[in-house]
C-alpha positions, 0 to 999 in steps of 0.5 A: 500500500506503501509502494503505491503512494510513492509511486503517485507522488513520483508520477505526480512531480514528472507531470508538473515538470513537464509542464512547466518546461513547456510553459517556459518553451511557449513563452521564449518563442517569438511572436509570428507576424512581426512587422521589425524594418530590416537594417540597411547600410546607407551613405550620403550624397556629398560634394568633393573631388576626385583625382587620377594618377598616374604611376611612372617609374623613373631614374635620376641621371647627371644633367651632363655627362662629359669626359675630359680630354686633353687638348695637346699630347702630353706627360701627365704631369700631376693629377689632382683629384680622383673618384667622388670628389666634386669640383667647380668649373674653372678647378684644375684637374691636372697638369701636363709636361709638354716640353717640345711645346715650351721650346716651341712658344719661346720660338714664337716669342723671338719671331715676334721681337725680330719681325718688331725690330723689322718694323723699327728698321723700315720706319727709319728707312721711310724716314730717311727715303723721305729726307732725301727726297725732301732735299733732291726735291728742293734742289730741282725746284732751286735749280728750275727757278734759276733757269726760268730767271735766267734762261740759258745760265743752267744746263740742260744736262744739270736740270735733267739730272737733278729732276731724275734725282728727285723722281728716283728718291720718291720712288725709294719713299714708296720702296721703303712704305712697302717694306714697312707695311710688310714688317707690319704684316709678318709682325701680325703673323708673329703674334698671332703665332704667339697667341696660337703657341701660347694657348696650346701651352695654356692647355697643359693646365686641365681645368674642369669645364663645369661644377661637378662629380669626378666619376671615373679616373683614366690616367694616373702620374706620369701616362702619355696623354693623347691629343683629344681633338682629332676625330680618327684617334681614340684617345683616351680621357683624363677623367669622367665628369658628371653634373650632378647638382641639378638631375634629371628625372626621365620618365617614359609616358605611355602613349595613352596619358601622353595628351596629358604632358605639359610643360610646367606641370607638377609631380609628386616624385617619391624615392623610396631609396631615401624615403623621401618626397618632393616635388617637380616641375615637367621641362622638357619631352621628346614629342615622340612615341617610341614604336618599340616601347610605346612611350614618350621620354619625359623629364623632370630637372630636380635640383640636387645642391647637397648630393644626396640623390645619387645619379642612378636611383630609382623614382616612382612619380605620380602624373595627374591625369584627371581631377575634377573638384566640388562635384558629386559623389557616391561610393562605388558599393551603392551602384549597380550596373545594368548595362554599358551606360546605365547604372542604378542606386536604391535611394531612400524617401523621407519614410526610409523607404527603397527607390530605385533611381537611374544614375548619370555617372562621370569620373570613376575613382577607386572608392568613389565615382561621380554622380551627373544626374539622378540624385541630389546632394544629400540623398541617402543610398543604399550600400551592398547588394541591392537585391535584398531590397526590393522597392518600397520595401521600408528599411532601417538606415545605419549611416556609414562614414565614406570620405568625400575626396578619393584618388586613383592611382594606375600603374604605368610602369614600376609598382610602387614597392609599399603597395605591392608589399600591402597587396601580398599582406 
């Protein structure tokens, strides 16, 4: 009688437990038919700018690049600077012993005084032709006037001869003028021999034709220097001169971008090597495209006072194709394409409520894109895939924050190193 008490009271208390775990289960359940908006990302219609550029890679090179010569044959004598040095236009560089070319200017020298002497010497004989011409002269005329007083008191013969004198003695006059112009003359070929000797022998004194680098040292003490002014003979230089305080910066444009070239433009240039920024100027281009690499060489002059860009380094430099400021943009996650020039976005009414609106779209960056027609500032669209959306369907806008300004870079030749590395991340 016992057993079945307990029995009871077991079943009993399985039987309130069951219950209660089912009234527990039917009040967590949700409510069915519930009218709760979904959630939508959105962003707003704002004004801002957009920018294309264009990646090139570039390397610096000298501005010039001479190699120096010697103007005369010679022993190197001394040389006074080596590779890495810098040095100014007007610097000596070395100095050649050229003694058949002392002896030579020295020569030149004593031809000048002679041919000098020869002028004094023919001055003198023009000064005394004259003299004599003076007094042969007046002796006819003393003679002539006599005969003419006095007819018949002075012979013929003596007129004849002192009138003879007097002609030949003016004859010697213009001998002697001759001669004098001739010194004259060879004294002009004596200097100019001078001058010509006296240059040469200038050129013994290598001097640097421009403010530079030594990059390369081709003969040392005591090398025979070959005359570097004859096109048939190799000759070799004395030294490598390069221009490196002002570098250009050549860049090869694709020929695509190349109707965006002009002179005065300017570049963001980033040097990697140096992590270093700066900025430059567009100088010069070839107007060109290369049928083989389907570039046109442009270059940038970037100034380099201290040396701290190395001729040789690489540059990416960044050349804005397209930028366009105070106009309309959307993210590029709100669009749709429909077709080749159709685009949609869903856009929300007043009640948050779905419109799919056709766009006019222009200038397309790599976040943004512009917005021509379709939507006015400060509409709010509808971000991600817009098939979860159907129209008119009422939805609960989360605002996302998108920037205002976005630019495109594109790649027209090396990568830029930093954002390859962040593409492998």
């Amino acid at each position: 009688m016992r057993k079945r008490c307990n029995l009871r009271r077991v079943f009993s208390f399985l039987a309130a437990v069951s219950l209660g775990v089912c009234t527990v289960g039917c009040r967590d359940r949700p409510e069915q038919g519930s009218d709760a908006a979904p959630s939508a990302a959105i962003s707003t219609v704002q004004r801002g700018a957009i920018s294309h550029l264009l990646s090139l890679a570039g390397q610096f090179q000298p501005y010039q690049v001479v190699d120096v010569h010697a103007k005369v044959s010679g022993y190197l004598k001394h040389i006074y600077v080596d590779i890495g040095d810098r040095v100014r236009a007007g610097q000596v560089l070395g100095i050649l012993e050229v003694p058949e070319l002392n002896a030579q200017f020295r020569s030149t020298q004593s031809e000048e005084a002679r041919s000098k002497d020869e002028i004094t010497r023919a001055q003198n004989t023009v000064v005394r032709s004259q003299a004599m011409h003076t007094a042969l002269q007046a002796d006819y005329d003393r003679l002539s006037k006599a005969d003419k007083a006095q007819p018949g008191l002075i012979a013929q013969q003596e007129l004849d001869d002192a009138q003879s004198k007097a002609e030949a003695s003016q004859s010697q006059i213009d001998e002697s003028e001759s001669a004098l112009s001739a010194a004259r003359q060879a004294t002009d070929t004596a200097h100019a021999d001078v001058e010509r000797v006296g240059a040469l022998q200038s050129y013994t004194t290598i001097t640097a034709p421009l403010n530079g680098v030594v990059i390369w040292r081709y003969a040392d003490t005591g090398a025979l220097i070959q005359a570097g002014t004859s096109s048939d003979v190799q000759s070799l230089p004395i030294i490598k001169l390069s221009q490196s305080d002002l570098l250009r910066l050549r860049l090869p444009v694709p020929e695509d971008a190349v109707g965006y070239v002009h002179e005065g433009d300017t570049i963001q240039i980033r040097i990697d090597a140096l992590n270093r920024s700066i900025s430059g100027k567009i100088v010069r281009f070839t107007r060109d495209v290369s049928l083989d690499t389907r570039t046109m060489e442009t270059e940038v002059d970037v100034p380099n006072k201290d040396l701290s860009i190395t001729p040789g380094m690489y540059a990416n430099a960044y050349l804005q194709l397209e930028h366009k400021e105070n106009i309309l943009t959307i993210p590029l996650l709100a669009v749709q394409r429909t077709g080749s020039h159709q685009a949609t976005v869903l856009a929300l009414d007043a009640q948050n409520r779905v419109q799919l609106r056709q766009v006019t779209l222009g200038v397309q960056g790599s976040l943004l894109v512009e917005v021509l027609g379709g939507l006015r500032e400060g509409d709010r669209v509808v971000l991600g895939d817009q098939t979860k959306y159907p129209p008119g369907e009422r939805v609960t806008p989360v605002p996302q924050q998108q920037p205002a300004n976005d630019i495109m870079r594109q790649e027209g030749g090396m990568t830029d190193p930093q954002t390859e590395d962040a593409g492998k991340q």
